[in-house]
N, C-alpha and C positions, 0 to 999 in steps of 0.2 A: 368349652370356648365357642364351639362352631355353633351355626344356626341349623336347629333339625329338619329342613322341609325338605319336601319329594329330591331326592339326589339327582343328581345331574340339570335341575327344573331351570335355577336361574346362567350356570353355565352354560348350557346348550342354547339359553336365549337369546345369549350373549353372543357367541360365537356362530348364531341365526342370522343374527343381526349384520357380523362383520362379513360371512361368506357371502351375504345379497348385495354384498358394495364393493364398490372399488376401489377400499381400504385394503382389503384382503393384497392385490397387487403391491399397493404402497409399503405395504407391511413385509409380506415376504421375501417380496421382488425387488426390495428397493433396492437403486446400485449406490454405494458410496460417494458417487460424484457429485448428485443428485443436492442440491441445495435449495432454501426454500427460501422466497421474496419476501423479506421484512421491511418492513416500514421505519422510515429513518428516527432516530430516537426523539422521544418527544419531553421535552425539554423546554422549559423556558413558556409554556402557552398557557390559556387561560381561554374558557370557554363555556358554552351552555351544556348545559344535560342534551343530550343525543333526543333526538325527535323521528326515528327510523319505524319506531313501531306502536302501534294502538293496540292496546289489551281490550277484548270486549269483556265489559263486565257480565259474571252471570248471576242471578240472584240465589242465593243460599234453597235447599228448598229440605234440608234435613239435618241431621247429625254429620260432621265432617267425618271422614276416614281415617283410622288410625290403623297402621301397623303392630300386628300381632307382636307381644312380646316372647322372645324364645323360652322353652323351661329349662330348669335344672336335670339335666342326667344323671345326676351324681355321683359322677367321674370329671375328675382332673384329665383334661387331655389338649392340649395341644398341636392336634393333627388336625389341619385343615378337611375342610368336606370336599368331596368330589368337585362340589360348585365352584369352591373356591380355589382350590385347586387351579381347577380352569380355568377362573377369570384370572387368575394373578400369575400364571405363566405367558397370558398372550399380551399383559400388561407391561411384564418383565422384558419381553422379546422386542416391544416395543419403543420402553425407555432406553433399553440397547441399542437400537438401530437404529429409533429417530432423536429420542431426545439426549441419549449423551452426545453423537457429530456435532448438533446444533446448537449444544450450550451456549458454547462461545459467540455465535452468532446472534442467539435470539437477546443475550447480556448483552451484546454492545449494540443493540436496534431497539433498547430499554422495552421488548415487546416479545409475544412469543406468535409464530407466525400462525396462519388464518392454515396454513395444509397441514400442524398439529394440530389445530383445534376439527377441522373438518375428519381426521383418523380418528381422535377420542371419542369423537360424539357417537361412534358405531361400536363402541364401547359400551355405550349404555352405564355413563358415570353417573347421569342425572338422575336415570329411572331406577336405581338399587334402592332408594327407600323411598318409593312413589308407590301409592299400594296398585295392584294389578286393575284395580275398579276404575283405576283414572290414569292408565296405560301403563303404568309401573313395572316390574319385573316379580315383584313378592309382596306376600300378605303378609313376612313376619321381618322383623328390626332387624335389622343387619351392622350394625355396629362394628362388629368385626371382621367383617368382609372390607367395610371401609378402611379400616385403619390399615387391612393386608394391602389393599391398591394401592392409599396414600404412600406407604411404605415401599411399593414396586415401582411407582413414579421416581419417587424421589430419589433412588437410584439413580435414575438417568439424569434429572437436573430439579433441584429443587425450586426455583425460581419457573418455571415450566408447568409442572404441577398445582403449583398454586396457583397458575393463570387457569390452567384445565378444571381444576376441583373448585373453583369459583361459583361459577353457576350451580353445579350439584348440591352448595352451601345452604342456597337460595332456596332450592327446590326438596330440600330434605327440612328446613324450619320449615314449609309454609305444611308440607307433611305431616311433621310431628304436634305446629302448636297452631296453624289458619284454621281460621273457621270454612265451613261447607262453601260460599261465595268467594270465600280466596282460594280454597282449593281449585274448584271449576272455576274459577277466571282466569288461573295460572299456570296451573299443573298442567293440561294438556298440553302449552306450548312448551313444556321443555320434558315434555314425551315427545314430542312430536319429532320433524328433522330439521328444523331450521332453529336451534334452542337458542335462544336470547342470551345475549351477554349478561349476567348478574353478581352482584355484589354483596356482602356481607359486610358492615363497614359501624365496628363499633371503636377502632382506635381513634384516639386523640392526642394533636401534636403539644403536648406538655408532660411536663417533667414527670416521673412517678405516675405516670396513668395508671385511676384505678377505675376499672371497666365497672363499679359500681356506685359511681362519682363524678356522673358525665355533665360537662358542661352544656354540650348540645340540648337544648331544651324542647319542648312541646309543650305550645300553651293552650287553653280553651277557649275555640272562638264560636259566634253564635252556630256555626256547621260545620266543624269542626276540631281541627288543630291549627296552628302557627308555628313552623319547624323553623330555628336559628342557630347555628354552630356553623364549625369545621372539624371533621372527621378526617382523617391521615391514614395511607397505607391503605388505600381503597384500591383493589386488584381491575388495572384496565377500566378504573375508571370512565378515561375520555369515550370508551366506546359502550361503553352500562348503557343498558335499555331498563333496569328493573334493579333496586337496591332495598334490602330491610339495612335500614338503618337503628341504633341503640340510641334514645333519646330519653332524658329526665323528665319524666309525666307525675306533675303532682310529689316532686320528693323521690317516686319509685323510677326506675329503669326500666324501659319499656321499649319494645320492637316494634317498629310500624314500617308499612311498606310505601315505598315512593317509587315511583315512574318518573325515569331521568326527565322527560317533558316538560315535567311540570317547571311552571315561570317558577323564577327565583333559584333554581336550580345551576349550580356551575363549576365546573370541575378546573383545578390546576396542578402540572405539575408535581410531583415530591418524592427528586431524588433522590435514590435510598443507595446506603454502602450495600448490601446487597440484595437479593431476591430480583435484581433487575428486569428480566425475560419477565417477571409478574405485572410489570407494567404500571409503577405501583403512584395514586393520584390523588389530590385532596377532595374531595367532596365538601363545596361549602355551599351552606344554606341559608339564602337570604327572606325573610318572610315568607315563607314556601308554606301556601296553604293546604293542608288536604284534607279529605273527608274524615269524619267520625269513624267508618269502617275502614280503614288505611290500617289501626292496630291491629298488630298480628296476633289472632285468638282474640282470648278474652285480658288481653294486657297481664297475664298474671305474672307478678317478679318470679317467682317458681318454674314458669318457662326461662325466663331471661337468664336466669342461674344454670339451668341444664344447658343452654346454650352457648353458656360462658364453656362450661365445664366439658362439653361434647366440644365447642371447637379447642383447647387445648391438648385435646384429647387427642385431637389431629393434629396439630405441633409436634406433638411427640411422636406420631408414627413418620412425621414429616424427616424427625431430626434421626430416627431410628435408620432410614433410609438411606438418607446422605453419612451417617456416620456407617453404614453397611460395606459405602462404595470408596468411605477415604479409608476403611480397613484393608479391601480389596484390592487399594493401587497401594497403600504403604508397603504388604505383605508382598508381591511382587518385586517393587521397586529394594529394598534392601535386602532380598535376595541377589539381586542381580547388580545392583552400585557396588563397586570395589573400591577398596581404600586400603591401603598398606598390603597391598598381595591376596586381599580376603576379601569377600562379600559382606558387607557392613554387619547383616545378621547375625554374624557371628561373635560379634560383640554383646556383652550383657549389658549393656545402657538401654543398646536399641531394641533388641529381644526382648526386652522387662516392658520398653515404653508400646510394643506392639501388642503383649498380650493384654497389658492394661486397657486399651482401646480394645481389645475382644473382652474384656471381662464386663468393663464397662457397659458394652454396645449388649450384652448379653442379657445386664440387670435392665436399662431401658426398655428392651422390648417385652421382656415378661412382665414387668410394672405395664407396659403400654396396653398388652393384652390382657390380662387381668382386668383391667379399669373399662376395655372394652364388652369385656364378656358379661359383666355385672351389667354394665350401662342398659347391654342388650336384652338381657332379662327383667330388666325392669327393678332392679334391687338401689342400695342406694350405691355408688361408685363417687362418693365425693372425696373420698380419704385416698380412694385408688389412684382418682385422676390430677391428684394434688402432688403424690407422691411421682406417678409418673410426668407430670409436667417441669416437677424442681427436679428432678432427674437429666431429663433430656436438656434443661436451660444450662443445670452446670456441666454437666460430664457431655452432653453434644458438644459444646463453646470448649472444654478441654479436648476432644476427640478433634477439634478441627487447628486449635492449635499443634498441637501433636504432631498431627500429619503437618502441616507445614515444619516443625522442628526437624522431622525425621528426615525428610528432603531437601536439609540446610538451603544453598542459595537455589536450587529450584523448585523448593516449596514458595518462593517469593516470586517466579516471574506466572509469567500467564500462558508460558509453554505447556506448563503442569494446571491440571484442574483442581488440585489440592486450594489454591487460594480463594479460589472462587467458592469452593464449600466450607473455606474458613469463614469465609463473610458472609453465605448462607446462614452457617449453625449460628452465628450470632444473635439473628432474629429471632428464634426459639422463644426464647425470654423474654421478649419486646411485645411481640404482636398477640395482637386479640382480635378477633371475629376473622374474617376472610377464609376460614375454610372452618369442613364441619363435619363430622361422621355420622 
């Protein structure tokens, strides 16, 4: 399953990273009183693409950078590496302490605030599959490291995560499919420490979206393209500096990359039943001209398909996550609720409907890791991640009913964080692009 490099190489660089900041404080010291400034929900507006920041371009000058693919051991094993180990314990300790308090707060501020994203970024989310040549953390695919964090995150709040894992989206396609010139014109700033808000943004608001059927178009102009749609469920849109957007080029599906700046560029509102704290916004494109070199790589549909299939892929370590944490409060919770002189547990309704949500949550993640561990090797993971994606859509979506069932009327109020992860795992099944292993 795991990646074989130097042991301890990318944990220790991780955990480099967070003792030289003063995350470390926020992280372990933090006190529970401690609340964080969100910005009032955004709602209701309509606006330009963000103009905060200029990318310099750099000229290509070789073969772009790819990360190593991991080998086969050939061993079945399931035990994390020392590496991962360590990043997904200080990830855990974190979705514990900042981002479950906060849940509630960052859902009703429709945003997730600027002192989690400044703790992540010492994380080193973005750099896991940035190769080391262009400030990265590792030379080989890390796929399953991914899918471990998505999965530790979302723990603490799904809706959070996916605001966090956003930019990493951005900075792990331009990795695996930009060319040499999109690498060095992009990859150094989200090595660097002030990482750019980015986006991932292949859904569209119509019925049955099928992400290989996109209305959004790219057409050819004498220098160019000419980009026109609307895309749905763009993560923190209003504040994007940098989007690969999914556009119909010629019949095929194709990635190109847009700087929110660009004229004809303009973000609105699109409130969502959940994932809220993601911040989630229409990206609509009105004659948005960009360069010939804007497509990402060499436009091949072969890329567009792995990225279909790599961001589901994270869905499901998404839903594996949150359905971890409504196992964790259900299991508690009807131990200790009484009804008729007894601990509800003790009934075989609710004892049947708990373990069913561990059985569940069990096949998820080994479908999820499996579909990872191939992807990482470089083999093909199309049946894996199919299987673990109609997995996580139905049995997340029952895992969150459930937990509301089991907690009659306060699985329904917003005392309990059971409803809030029911209307998370929803989107499971809905969304496409915005995040990506």
């Amino acid at each position: 399953m795991a990646s074989r490099r130097d042991p301890m190489g990318i944990g220790l660089a991780v955990l480099n990273r967070i003792a030289s900041s003063p995350a470390v404080d926020r992280l372990g010291l933090r006190k529970t009183t401690e609340k964080a400034v969100y910005q009032g929900a955004k709602t209701g507006f309509r606006a330009a693409g963000t103009a905060g920041r200029t990318f310099k371009r750099v000229k290509g000058s070789g073969a772009p950078a790819r990360l190593a693919r991991t080998t086969d051991s050939g061993v079945f094993d399931l035990t994390p590496t020392d590496d991962q180990t360590m990043i997904v314990g200080v990830v855990k300790e974190f979705a514990a302490k900042v981002l479950r308090p906060g849940a509630a707060e960052a859902e009703a501020a429709n945003d997730t605030s600027k002192e989690v994203f400044a703790q992540t970024s010492d994380f080193g989310l973005t750099l896991l599959n940035i190769p080391e040549a262009l400030g990265g953390l590792s030379e080989d695919r890390s796929a399953v490291t991914g899918v471990l964090v998505a999965e530790a995150l979302a723990e603490g709040d799904m809706g959070q995560a996916v605001a966090v894992l956003a930019p990493a989206a951005v900075a792990t396609a331009i990795s695996l499919w930009g060319s040499d010139s999109q690498q060095q014109t992009y990859l150094p700033v989200f090595a660097g420490e002030d990482i750019p808000t980015a986006a991932l943004a292949v859904a569209e608001p119509r019925p049955l979206f099928d992400p290989f059927a996109l209305s959004t178009t790219a057409v050819r102009t004498d220098t160019g393209y000419r980009l026109n749609g609307i895309k749905s469920a763009v993560v923190r849109g209003i504040e994007a500096e940098l989007f690969i957007v999914a556009v119909d080029l010629d019949g095929s599906p194709t990635l190109v990359l847009l700087e929110s700046s660009t004229e004809g560029v303009s973000i609105e509102a699109d409130p969502s039943m959940g994932l809220r704290a993601a911040g989630l916004s229409r990206l609509i494109l009105t004659d948005v001209d960009i360069d010939a070199d804007a497509v990402l790589g060499d436009g091949s549909e072969a890329d567009y398909r792995e990225c279909i299939r790599l961001s589901r892929l994270a869905w499901a370590a998404l839903a594996v996550g949150t359905g971890r944490a409504v196992l964790d409060y259900v299991s508690d919770y009807v131990k200790t609720r009484n009804a008729f002189g007894e601990p509800i547990a003790h009934r075989q309704a609710v004892a049947f409907m708990v373990a069913n949500i561990a059985i569940e949550l069990e096949g998820m993640r080994l479908t999820t890791l499996r579909a990872a561990s191939r992807a990482e090797q470089g083999l093909d993971f199309s049946r894996e991640v199919a299987l673990a994606h109609r997995l996580a859509s139905e049995h997340g979506m029952k895992i969150g009913t459930d937990g509301v069932q089991l907690l009659g009327g306060h699985g329904f109020v917003k005392e309990h964080p059971v409803e809030r992860w029911y209307r998370d795992l929803r989107a499971i099944g809905l969304m496409e692009g915005a995040v990506l292993v």
